[in-house]
RODO-2510 file (C-alpha; in nm, 4 decimals, decimal comma):
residues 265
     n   res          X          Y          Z
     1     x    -1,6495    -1,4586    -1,4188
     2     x    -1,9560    -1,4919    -1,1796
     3     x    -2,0775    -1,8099    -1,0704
     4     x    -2,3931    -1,8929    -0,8484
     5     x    -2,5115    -2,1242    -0,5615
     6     x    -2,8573    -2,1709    -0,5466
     7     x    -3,0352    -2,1662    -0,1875
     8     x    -3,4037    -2,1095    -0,1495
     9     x    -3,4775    -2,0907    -0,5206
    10     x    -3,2237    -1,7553    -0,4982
    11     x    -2,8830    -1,7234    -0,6251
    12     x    -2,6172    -1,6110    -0,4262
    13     x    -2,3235    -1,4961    -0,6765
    14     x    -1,9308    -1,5263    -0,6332
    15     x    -1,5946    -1,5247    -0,8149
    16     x    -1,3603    -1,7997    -0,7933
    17     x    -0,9906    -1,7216    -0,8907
    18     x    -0,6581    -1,8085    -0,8192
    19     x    -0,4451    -2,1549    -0,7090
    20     x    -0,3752    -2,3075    -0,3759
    21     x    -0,6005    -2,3762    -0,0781
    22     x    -0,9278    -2,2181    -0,0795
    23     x    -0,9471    -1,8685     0,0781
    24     x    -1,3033    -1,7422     0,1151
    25     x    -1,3653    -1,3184     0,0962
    26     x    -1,6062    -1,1971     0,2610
    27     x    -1,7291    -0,8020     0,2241
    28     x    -1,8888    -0,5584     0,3871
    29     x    -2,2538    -0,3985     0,4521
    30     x    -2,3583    -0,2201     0,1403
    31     x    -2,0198    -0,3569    -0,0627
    32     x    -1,9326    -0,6274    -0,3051
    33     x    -1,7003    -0,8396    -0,4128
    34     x    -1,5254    -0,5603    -0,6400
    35     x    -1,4177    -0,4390    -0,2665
    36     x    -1,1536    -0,6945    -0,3167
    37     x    -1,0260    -0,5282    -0,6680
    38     x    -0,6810    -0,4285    -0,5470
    39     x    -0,5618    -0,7017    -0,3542
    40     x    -0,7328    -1,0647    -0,4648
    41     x    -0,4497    -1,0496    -0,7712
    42     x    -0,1339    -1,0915    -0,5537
    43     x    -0,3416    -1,3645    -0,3276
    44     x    -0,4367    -1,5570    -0,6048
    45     x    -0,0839    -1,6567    -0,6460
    46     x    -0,0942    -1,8276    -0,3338
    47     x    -0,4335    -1,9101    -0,2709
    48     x    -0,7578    -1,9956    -0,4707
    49     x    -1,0225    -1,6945    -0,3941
    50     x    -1,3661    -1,7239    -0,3573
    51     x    -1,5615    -1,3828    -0,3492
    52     x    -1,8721    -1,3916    -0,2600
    53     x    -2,1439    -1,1807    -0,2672
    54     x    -2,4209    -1,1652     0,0434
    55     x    -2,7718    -1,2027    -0,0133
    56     x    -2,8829    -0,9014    -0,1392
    57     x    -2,5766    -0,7415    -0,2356
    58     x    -2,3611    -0,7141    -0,5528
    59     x    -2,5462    -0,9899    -0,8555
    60     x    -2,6749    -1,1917    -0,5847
    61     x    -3,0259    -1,1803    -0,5429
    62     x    -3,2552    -1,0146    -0,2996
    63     x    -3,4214    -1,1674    -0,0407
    64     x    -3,6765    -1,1042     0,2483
    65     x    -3,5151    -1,1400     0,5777
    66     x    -3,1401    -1,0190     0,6495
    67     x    -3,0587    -1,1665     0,9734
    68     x    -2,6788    -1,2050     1,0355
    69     x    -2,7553    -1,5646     1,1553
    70     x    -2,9045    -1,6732     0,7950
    71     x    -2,6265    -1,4935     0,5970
    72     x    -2,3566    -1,7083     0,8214
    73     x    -2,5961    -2,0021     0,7187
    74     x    -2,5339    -1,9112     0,3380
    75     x    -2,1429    -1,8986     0,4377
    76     x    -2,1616    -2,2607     0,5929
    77     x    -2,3729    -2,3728     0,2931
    78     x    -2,1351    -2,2799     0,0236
    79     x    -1,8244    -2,4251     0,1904
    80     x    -1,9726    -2,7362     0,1931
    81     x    -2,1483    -2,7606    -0,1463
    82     x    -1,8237    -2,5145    -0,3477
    83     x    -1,5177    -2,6482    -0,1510
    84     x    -1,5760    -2,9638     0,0999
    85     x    -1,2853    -2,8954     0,2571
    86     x    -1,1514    -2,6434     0,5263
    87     x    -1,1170    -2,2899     0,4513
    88     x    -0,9491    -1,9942     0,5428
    89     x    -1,1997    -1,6695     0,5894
    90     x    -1,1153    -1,3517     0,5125
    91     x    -1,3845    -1,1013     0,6614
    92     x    -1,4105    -0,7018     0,5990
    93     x    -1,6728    -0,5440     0,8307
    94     x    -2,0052    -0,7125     0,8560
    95     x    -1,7696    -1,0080     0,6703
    96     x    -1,5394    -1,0398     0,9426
    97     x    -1,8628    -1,0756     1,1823
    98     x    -1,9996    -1,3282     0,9370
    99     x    -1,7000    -1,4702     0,9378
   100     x    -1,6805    -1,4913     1,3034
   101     x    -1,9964    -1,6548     1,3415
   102     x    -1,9250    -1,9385     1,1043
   103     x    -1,5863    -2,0269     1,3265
   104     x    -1,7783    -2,0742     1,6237
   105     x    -2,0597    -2,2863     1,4760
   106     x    -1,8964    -2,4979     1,1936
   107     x    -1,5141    -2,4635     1,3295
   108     x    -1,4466    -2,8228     1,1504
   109     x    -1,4780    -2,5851     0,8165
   110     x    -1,2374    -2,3002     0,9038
   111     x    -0,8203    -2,3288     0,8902
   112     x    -0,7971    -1,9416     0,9864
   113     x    -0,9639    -1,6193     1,0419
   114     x    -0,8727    -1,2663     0,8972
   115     x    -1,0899    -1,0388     1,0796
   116     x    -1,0905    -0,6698     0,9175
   117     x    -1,2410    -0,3877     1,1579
   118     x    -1,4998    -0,6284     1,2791
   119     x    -1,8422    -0,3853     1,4176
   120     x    -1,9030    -0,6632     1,6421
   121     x    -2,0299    -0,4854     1,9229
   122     x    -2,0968    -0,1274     1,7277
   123     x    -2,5071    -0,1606     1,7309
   124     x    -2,5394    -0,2432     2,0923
   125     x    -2,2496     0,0141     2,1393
   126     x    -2,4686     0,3247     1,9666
   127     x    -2,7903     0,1917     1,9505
   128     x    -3,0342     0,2262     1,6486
   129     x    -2,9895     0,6016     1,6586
   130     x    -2,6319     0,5878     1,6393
   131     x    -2,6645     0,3439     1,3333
   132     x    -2,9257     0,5198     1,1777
   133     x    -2,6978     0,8195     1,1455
   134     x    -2,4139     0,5935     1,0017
   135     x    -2,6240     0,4924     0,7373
   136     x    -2,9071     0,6883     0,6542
   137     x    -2,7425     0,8466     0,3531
   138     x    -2,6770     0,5586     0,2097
   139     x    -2,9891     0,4052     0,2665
   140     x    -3,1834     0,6963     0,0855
   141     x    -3,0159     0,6466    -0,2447
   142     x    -3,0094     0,2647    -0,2244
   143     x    -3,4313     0,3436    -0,1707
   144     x    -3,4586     0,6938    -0,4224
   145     x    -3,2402     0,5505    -0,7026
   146     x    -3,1216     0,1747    -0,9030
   147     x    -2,9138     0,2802    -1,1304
   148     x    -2,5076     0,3832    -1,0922
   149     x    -2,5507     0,6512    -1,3373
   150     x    -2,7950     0,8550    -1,0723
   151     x    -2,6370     0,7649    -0,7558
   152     x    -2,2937     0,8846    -0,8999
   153     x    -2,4291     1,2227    -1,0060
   154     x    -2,6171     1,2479    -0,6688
   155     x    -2,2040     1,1684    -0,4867
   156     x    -2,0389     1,4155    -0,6967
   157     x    -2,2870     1,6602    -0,5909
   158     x    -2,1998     1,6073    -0,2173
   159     x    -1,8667     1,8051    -0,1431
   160     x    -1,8202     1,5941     0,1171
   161     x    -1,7457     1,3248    -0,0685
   162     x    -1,4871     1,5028    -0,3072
   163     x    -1,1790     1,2543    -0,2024
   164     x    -1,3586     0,9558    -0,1472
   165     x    -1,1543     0,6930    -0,3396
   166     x    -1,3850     0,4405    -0,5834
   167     x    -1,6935     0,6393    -0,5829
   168     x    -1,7927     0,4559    -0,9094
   169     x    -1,8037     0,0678    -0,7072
   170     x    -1,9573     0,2631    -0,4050
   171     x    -2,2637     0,3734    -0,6405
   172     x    -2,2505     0,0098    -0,8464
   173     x    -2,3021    -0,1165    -0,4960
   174     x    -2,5545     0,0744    -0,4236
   175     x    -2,7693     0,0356    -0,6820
   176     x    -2,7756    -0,3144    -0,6494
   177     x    -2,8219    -0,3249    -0,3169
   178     x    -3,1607    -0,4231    -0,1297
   179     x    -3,2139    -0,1377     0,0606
   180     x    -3,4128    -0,3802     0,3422
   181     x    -3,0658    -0,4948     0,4218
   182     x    -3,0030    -0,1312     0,5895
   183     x    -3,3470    -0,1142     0,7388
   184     x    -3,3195    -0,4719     0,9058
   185     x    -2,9586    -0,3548     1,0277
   186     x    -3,0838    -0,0169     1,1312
   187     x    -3,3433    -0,1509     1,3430
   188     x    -3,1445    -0,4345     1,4709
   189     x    -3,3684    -0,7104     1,3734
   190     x    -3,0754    -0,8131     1,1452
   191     x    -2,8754    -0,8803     1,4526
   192     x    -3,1836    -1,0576     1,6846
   193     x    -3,0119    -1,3924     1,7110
   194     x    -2,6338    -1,2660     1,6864
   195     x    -2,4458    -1,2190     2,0445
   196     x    -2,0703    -1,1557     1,9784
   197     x    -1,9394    -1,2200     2,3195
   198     x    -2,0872    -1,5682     2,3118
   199     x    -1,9215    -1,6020     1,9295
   200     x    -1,5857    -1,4499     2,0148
   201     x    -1,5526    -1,7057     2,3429
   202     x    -1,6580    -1,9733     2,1547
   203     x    -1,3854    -1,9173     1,8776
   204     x    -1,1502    -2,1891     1,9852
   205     x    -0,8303    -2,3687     1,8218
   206     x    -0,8329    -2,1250     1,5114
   207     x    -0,5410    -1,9119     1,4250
   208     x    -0,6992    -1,5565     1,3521
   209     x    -0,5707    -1,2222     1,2368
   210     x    -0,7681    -0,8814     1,3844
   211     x    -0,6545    -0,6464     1,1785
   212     x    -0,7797    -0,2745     1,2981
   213     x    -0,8448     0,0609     1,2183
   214     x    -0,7599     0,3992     1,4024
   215     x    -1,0831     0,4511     1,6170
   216     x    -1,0988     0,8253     1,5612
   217     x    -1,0821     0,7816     1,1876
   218     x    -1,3645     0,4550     1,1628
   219     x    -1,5994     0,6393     1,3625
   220     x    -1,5304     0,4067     1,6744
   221     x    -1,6577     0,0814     1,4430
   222     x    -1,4700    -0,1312     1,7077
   223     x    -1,2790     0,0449     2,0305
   224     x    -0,9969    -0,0882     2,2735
   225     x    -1,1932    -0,2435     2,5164
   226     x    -1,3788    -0,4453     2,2591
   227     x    -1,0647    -0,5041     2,1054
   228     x    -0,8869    -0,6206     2,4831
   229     x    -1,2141    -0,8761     2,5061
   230     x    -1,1317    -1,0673     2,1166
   231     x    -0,7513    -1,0304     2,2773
   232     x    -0,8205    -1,2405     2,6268
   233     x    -1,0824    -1,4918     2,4872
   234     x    -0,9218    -1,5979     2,1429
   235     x    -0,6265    -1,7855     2,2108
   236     x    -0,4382    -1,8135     1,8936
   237     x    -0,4473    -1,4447     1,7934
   238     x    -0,2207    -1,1480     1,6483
   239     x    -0,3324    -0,8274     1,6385
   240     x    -0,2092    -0,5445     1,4081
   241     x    -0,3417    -0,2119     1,4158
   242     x    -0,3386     0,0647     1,1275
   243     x    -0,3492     0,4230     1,1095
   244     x    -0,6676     0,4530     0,8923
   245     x    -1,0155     0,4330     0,8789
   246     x    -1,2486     0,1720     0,8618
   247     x    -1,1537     0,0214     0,4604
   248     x    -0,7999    -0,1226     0,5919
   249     x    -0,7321    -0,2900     0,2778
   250     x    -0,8484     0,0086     0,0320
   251     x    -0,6738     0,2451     0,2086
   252     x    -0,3210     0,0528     0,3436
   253     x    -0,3278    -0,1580     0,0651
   254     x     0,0642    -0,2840    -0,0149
   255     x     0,0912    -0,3087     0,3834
   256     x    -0,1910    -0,4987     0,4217
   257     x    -0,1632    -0,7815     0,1405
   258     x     0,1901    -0,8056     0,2675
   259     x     0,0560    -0,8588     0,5910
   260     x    -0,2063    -1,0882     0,4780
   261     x    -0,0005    -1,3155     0,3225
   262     x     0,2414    -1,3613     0,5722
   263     x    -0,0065    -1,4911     0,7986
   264     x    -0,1401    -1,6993     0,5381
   265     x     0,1964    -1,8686     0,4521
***
């Protein structure tokens, strides 16, 4: 069932599920919360879920500016109007940097951090060329086509795409999607106001999870010396790497809820 926080005269949608202490999920660029389809069931028994979907992403609505900064403001905002009490975060991609951001300026609100192949560094890394190239496919059908129907014929037209798993939620996604969010990323005015190395040493007291992907196989989202940095400036953190690419929990999926909720218990 979808439920809605207003902010701006916008609505930013979620899903609520579950018992126990209030876990927020957090997705990634161009995603939804139906990333989160097989593994919120078995966390649910242990944890109440919130999924939320970002501004301009999934049934939340679009809006004008995309800026990492404002969607870690629409994070902080819906802890403390939804829950009012500390949370635990669970970030995939651009969530875990949201996620990040919203332990170092409202720490009071987070219990723990799950960070999942955080890009926290990737667009200084590679530059708006680099990005462009990471995305530009995407960002063509999000701007040629709104409807799943089309943007599924237009995948299973693209042999390279034949064993991509959930091609149906990747073209939901995209249809939905406003396709400004990849255009303010690409450019990096998405990321003006972000600076990671400032976040990550300002992440202080909280126990956090990085949970990472084989380098080779993300496409070098996040690489060993950026890795080595989280390690020596967050204190209270384990580290667990995975043979896979950059969708941990999609593609390790019974080794990563098991790992999950360990660290949650």
């Amino acid at each position: 069932m979808k439920n809605f926080l207003t902010k701006n005269n916008k609505k930013l949608s979620y899903k609520k599920i579950g018992n126990g202490s209030p876990i927020i999920f957090l997705h990634g660029i161009t995603s939804s919360s139906n990333t989160w389809n097989s593994i919120y069931e078995d966390i649910s028994k242990i944890r109440t879920i919130y999924m939320i979907d970002f501004r301009g992403h999934g049934f939340s609505d679009h809006f004008n500016s995309y800026k990492w900064d404002e969607l870690s403001e629409d994070i902080t905002l819906f802890i403390e109007e939804k829950i009012d009490s500390p949370v635990d975060i669970l970030g995939h991609s651009l969530g875990a940097c949201i996620a990040s951001k919203v332990a170092e300026t409202s720490p009071e609100n987070i219990r723990s951090l799950i960070l999942e192949d955080p890009p926290l560094f990737h667009h200084s890394r590679v530059g708006i060329e680099g990005i462009s190239k990471r995305f530009k496919y995407n960002l063509s059908l999000a701007k040629s086509y709104n409807s799943k129907e089309e943007i599924l014929k237009k995948f299973k037209e693209n042999s390279k795409l034949v064993n991509v798993k959930n091609l149906e939620d990747i073209a939901l996604n995209l249809s939905k999607l406003d396709h400004k969010v990849l255009e303010q990323t690409i450019d990096g005015s998405a990321l003006r106001y972000f600076k990671p190395k400032k976040i990550i040493k300002n992440i202080k007291n909280i126990n956090t999870l990085l949970l990472v992907g084989n380098e080779k196989k993300t496409g070098e989202v996040i690489i060993k010396k950026e890795v080595d940095f989280i390690k020596e400036n967050i204190k209270n953190l384990s580290i667990k790497n995975f043979d896979c690419g950059h969708n941990i929990h999609e593609e390790k999926t019974k080794e990563y809820k098991e790992i999950v909720i360990s660290f949650l218990q």
